[in-house]
C-alpha positions in Angstrom: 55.3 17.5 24.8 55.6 14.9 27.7 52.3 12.9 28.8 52.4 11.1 32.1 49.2 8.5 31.8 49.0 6.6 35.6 48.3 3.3 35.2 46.9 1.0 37.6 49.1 -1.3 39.5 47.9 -4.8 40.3 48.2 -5.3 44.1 48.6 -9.1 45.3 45.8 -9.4 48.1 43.1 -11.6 48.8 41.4 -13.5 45.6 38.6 -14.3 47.2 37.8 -11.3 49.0 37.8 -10.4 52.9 34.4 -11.6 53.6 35.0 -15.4 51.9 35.5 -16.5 55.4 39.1 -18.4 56.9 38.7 -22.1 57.9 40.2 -25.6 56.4 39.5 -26.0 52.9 39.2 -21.7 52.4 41.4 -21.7 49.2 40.8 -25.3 47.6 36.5 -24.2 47.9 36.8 -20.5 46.8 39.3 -21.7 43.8 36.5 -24.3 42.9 33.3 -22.2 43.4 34.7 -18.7 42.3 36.6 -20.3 38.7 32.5 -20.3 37.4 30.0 -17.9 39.5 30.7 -15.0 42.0 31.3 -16.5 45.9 28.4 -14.0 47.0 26.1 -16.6 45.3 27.7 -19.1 47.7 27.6 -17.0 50.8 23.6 -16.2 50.6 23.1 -19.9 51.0 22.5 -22.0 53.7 22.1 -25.5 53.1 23.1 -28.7 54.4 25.6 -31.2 53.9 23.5 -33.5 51.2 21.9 -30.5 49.8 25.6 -28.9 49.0 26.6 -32.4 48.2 23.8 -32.6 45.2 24.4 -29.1 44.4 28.2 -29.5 43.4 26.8 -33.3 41.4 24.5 -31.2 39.2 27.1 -28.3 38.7 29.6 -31.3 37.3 26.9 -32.9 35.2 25.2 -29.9 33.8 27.4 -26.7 34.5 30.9 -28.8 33.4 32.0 -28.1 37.0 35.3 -30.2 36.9 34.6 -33.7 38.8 36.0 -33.5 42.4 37.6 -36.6 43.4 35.6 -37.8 47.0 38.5 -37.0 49.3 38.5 -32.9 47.9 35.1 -33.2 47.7 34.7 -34.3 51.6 37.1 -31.3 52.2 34.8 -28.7 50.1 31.5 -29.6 51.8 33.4 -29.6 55.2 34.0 -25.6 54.3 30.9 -25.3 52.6 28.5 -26.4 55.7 31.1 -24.9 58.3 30.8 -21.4 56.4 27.3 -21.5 54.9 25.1 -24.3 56.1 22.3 -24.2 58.3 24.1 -23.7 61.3 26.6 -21.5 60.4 26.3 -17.4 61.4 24.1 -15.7 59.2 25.2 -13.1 56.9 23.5 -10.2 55.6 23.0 -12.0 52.0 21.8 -14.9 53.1 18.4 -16.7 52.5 16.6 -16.1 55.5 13.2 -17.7 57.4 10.7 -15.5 58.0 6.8 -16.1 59.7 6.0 -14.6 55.7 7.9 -16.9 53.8 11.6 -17.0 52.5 13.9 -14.0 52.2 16.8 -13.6 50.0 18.3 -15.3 47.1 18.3 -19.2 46.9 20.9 -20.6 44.4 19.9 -24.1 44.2 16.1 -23.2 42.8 17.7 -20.6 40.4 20.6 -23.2 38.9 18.8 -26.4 39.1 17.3 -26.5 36.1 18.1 -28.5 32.7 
């Protein structure tokens, strides 16, 4: 008796998905950011530069987030506002304004908390 079993074979492609978006910084903030949560919980934000700034100080002092020296930091919140601050394009997941209130999924009020 011969049993053929097909196993699935590991294809080298993208780690951080097609929709983490290309820029400067793309790998260093994705390899950072994706090593705790999922990137789509980056994506649906929108903040600016001190708001991402504060949000990476409380993931290193109360998510053990490794501490990112300033020059990779400066580098990471470069991508960050480029890609997902107030300015940038909006995606579908993002937290959007609307005459009713917020819409969407807002990471810093979810995470925040001690």
């Amino acid at each position: 008796l011969l049993v053929c079993v097909r196993l699935p074979v590991a294809v080298a492609g993208d780690p951080f998905g097609d929709d983490w978006p290309a820029g400067p910084n793309r790998e260093l903030t994705g390899a950072f950011c994706g090593a705790c949560h999922s990137l789509s919980l980056v994506q649906q934000q929108a903040m600016d530069r001190q708001r991402w700034d504060s949000l990476l100080t409380w993931m290193s002092e109360k998510q053990n987030m490794p501490v990112v020296d300033d020059a990779l930091r400066a580098l990471m919140l470069d991508y960050l506002v480029a890609n997902f601050g107030p300015d940038a394009a909006p995606d579908s997941t993002r937290l959007t304004r609307t005459p009713g209130g917020l819409q969407g999924v807002a990471l810093q009020p979810l995470l925040m908390r001690d």
